[in-house]
Every structure is written in structure tokens, then in C-alpha cells.
MDTraj code that builds the backbone (N, CA, C; nanometers):
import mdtraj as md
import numpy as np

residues = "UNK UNK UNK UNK UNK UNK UNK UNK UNK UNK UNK UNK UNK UNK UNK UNK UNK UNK UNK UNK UNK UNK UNK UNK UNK UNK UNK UNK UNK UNK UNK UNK UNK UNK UNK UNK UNK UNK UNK UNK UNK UNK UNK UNK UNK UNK UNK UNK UNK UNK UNK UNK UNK UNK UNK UNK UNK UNK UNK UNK UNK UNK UNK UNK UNK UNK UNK UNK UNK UNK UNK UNK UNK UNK UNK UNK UNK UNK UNK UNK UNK UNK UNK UNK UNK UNK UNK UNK UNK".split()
xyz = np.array([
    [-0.9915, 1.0365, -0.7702],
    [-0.9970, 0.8980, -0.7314],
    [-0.8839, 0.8606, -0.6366],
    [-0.7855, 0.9148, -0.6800],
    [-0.6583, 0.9117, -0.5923],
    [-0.6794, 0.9274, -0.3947],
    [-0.7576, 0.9938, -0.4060],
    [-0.7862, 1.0816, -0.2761],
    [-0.8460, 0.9912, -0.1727],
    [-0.9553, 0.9469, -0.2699],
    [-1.0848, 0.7909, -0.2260],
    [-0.9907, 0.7256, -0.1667],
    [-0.9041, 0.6604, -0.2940],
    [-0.7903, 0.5294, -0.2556],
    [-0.7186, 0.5738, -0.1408],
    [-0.6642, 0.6547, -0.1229],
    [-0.5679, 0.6622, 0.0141],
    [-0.6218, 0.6689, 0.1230],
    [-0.7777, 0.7259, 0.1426],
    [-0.8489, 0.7342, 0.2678],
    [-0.8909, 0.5820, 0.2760],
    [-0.9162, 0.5074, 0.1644],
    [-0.9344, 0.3591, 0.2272],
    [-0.8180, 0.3049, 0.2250],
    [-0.6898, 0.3196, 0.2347],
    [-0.5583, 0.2504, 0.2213],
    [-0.5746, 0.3223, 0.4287],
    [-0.5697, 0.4351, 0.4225],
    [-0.5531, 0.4714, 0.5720],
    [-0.6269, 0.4075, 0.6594],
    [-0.7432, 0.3952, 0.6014],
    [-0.8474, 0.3053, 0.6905],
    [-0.7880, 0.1661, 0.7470],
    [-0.7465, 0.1291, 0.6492],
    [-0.6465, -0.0703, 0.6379],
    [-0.5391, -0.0237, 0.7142],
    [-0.4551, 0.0251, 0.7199],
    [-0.3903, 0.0933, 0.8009],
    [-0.3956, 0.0707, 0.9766],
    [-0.4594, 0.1666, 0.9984],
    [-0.5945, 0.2020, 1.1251],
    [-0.6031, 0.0322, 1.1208],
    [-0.7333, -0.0223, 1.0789],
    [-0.7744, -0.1354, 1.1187],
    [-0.7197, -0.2813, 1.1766],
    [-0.5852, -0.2743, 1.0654],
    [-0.4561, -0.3558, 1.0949],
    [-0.3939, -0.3385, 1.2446],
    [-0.3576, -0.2143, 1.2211],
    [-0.2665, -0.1153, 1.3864],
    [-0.3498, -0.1786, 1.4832],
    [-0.4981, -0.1083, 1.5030],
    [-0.5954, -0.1224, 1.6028],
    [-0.5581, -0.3552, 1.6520],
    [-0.5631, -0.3469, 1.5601],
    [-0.6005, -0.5424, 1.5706],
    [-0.4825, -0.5977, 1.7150],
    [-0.3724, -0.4961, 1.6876],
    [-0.2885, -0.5585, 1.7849],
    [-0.1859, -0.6529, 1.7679],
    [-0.2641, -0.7150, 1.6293],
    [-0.1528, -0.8876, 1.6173],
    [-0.1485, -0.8774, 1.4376],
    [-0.0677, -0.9312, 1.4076],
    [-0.0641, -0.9546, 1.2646],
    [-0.1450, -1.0475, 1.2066],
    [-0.2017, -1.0617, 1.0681],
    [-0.2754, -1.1075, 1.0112],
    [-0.2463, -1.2461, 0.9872],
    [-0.3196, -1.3487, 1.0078],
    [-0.3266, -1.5055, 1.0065],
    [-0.3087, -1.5408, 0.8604],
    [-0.2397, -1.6757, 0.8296],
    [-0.2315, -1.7171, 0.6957],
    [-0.3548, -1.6681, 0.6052],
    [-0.4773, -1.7285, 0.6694],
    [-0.6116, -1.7452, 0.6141],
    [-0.7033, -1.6283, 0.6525],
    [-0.6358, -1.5264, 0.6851],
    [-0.7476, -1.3963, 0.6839],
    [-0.6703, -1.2929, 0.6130],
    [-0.7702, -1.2353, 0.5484],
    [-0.7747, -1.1194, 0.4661],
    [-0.8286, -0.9619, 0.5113],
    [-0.7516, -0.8582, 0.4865],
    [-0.8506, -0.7340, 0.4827],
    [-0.9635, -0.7395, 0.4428],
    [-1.0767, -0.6704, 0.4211],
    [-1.1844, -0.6364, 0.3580],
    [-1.2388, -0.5227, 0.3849],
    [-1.2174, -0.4397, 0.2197],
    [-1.3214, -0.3136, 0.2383],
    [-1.4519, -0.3042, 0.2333],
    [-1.5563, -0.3028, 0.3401],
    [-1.7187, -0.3637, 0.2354],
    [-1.7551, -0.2217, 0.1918],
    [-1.7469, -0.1105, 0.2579],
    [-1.7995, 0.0152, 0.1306],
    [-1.7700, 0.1466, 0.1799],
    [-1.7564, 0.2015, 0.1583],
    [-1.6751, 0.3547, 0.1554],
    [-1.7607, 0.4098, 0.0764],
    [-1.8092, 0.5646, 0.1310],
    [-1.9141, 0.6657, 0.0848],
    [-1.7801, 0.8039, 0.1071],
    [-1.7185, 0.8284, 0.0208],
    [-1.6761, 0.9622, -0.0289],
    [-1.7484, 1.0940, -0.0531],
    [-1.7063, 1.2242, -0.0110],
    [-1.7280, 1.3168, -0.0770],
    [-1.6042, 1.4277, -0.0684],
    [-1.5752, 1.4858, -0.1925],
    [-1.4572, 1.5836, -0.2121],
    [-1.4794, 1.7258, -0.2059],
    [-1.3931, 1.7996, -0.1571],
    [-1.4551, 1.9145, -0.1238],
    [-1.3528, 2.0594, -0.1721],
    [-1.2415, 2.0438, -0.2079],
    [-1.1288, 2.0635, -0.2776],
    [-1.0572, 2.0201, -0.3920],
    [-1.0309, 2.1073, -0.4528],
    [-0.9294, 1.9928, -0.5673],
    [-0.7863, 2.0173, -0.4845],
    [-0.7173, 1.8982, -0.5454],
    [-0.5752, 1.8621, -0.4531],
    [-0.4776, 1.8750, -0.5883],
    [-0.3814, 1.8841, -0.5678],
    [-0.2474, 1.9088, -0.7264],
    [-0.1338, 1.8189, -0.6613],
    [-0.1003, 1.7936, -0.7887],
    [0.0535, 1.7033, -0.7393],
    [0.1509, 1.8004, -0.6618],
    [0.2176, 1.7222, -0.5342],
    [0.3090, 1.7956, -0.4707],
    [0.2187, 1.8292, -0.3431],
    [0.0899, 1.8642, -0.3400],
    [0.0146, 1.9290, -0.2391],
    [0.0257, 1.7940, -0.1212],
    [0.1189, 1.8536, 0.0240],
    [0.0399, 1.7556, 0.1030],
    [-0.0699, 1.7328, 0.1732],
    [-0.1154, 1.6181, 0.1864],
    [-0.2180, 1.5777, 0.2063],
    [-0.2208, 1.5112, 0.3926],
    [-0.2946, 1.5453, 0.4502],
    [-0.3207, 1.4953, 0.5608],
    [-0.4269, 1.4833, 0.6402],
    [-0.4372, 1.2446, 0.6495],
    [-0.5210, 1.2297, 0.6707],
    [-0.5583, 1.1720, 0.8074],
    [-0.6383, 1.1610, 0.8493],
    [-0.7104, 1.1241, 0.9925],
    [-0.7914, 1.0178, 1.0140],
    [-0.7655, 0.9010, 1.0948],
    [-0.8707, 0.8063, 1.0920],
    [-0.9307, 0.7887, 1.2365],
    [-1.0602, 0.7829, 1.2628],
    [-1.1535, 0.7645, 1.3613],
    [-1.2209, 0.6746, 1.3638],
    [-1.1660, 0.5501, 1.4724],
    [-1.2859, 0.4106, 1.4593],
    [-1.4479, 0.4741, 1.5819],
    [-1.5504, 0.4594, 1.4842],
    [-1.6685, 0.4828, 1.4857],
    [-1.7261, 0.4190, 1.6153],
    [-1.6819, 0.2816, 1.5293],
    [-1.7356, 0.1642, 1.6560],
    [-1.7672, 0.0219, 1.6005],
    [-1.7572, -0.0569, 1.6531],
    [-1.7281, -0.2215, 1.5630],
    [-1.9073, -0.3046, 1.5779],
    [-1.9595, -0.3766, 1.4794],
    [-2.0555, -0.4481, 1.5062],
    [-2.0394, -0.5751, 1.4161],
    [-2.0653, -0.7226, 1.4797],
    [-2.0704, -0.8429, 1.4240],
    [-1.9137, -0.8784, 1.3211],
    [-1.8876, -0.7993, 1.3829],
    [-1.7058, -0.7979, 1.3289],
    [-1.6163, -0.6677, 1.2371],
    [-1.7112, -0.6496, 1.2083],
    [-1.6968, -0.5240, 1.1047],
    [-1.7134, -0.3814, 1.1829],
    [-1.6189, -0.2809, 1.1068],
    [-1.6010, -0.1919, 1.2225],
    [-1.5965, -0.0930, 1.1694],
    [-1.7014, 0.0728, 1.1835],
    [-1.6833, 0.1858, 1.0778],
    [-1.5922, 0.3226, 1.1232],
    [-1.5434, 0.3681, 1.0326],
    [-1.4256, 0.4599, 1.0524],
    [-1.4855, 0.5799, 0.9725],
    [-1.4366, 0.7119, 1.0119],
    [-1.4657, 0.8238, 1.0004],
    [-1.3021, 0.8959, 0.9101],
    [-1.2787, 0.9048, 0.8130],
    [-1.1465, 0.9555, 0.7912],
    [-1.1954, 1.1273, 0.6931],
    [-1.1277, 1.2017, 0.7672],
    [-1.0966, 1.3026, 0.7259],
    [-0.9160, 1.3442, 0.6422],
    [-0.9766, 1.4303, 0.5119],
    [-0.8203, 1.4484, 0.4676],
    [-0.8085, 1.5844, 0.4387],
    [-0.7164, 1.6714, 0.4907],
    [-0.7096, 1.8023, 0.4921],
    [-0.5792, 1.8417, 0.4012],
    [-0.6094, 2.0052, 0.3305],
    [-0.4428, 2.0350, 0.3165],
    [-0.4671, 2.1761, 0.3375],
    [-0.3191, 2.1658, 0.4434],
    [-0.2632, 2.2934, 0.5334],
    [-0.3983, 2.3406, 0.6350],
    [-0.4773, 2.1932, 0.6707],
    [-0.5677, 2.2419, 0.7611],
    [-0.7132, 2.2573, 0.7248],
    [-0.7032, 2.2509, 0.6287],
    [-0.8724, 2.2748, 0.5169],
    [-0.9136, 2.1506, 0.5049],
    [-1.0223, 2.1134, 0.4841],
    [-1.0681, 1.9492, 0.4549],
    [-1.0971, 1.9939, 0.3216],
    [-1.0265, 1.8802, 0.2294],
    [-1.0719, 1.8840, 0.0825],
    [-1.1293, 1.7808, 0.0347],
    [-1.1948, 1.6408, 0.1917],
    [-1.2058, 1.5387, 0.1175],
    [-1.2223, 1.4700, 0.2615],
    [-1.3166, 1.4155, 0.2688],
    [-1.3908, 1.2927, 0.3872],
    [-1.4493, 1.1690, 0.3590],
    [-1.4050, 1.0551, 0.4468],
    [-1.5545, 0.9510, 0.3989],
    [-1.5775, 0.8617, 0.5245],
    [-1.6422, 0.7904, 0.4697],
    [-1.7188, 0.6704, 0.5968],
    [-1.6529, 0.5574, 0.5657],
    [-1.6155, 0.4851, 0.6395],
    [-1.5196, 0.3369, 0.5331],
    [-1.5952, 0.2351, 0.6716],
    [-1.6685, 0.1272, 0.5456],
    [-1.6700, 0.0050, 0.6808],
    [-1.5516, -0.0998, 0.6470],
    [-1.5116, -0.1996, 0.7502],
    [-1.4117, -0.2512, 0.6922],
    [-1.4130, -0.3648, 0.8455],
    [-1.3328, -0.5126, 0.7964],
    [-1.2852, -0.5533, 0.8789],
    [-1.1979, -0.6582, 0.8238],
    [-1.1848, -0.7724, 0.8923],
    [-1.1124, -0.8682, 0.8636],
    [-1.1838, -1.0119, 0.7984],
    [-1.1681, -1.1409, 0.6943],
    [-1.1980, -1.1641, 0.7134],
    [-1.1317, -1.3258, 0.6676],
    [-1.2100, -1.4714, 0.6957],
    [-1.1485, -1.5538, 0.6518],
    [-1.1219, -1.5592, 0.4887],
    [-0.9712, -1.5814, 0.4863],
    [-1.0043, -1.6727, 0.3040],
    [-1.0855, -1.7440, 0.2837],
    [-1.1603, -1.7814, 0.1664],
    [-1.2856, -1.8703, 0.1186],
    [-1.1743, -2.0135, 0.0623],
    [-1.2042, -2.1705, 0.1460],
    [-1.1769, -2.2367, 0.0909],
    [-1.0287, -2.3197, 0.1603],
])
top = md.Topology()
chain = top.add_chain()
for i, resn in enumerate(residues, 1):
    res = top.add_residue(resn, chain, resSeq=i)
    for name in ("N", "CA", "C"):
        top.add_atom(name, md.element.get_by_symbol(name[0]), res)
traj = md.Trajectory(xyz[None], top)
């Protein structure tokens, strides 16, 4: 689960960077869904290194490609959509 979480923490990351400007009182991140699959087991201590690729943006929302490798091997990929959006209220 650990693995999931950091490829969508990298994604927010990425998405933030890409934006250019910092985030407004009244807007928020948003993850809308991330499709994982693992392909390695990973151990504490092992580093991990991950990769993010914006896909391409539609109606605001924008999908990313992140790959996570160790020592070069992929043990772990996903699809993350994600964008920004207003607070409710």
C-alpha cells in the first residue's frame, strides 16, 4: 500500500510543480482515481525510484503515467488522474 501512496503523493507533486503558481486559499488538490499494479516486492531500506509523466489534461483534470523502479527494475506502476479543485462552500 505504501508504494500506491507515494506514486500518488508524486503525482501531487508533478501536478503542483507543473501549475507554475501556488495554490489559492479556496483550491484544493484532488486525486479522482489511480489504477495500480505491483510487480515486485520492495523491503524497508530498498530505494525506491519514481517517475512522473503528464499524459495530457482534459476539462481540467489531467492524467499521469508514474512508474517506480528499484536499481532500475519496475516493481510498481500506475495511472493517476488528478487536478485541482475549488473548496465547496
Amino acid at each position: 500500500m505504501l508504494l500506491g501512496e507515494a506514486m500518488a503523493q508524486t503525482t501531487a507533486v508533478y501536478l503542483l510543480h507543473q501549475r507554475g503558481r501556488a495554490l489559492q486559499a479556496d483550491e484544493v488538490p484532488l486525486l479522482v482515481s489511480i489504477d495500480c499494479s505491483f510487480h515486485a516486492p520492495v523491503f524497508p531500506g530498498d530505494r525506491i525510484d519514481y517517475r512522473t509523466r503528464h499524459l495530457g489534461s482534459k476539462h481540467g483534470w489531467s492524467d499521469f503515467r508514474v512508474r517506480a523502479t528499484r536499481g532500475g527494475r519496475l516493481v510498481g506502476r500506475a495511472t493517476v488522474k488528478a487536478g485541482v479543485t475549488r473548496r465547496p462552500g
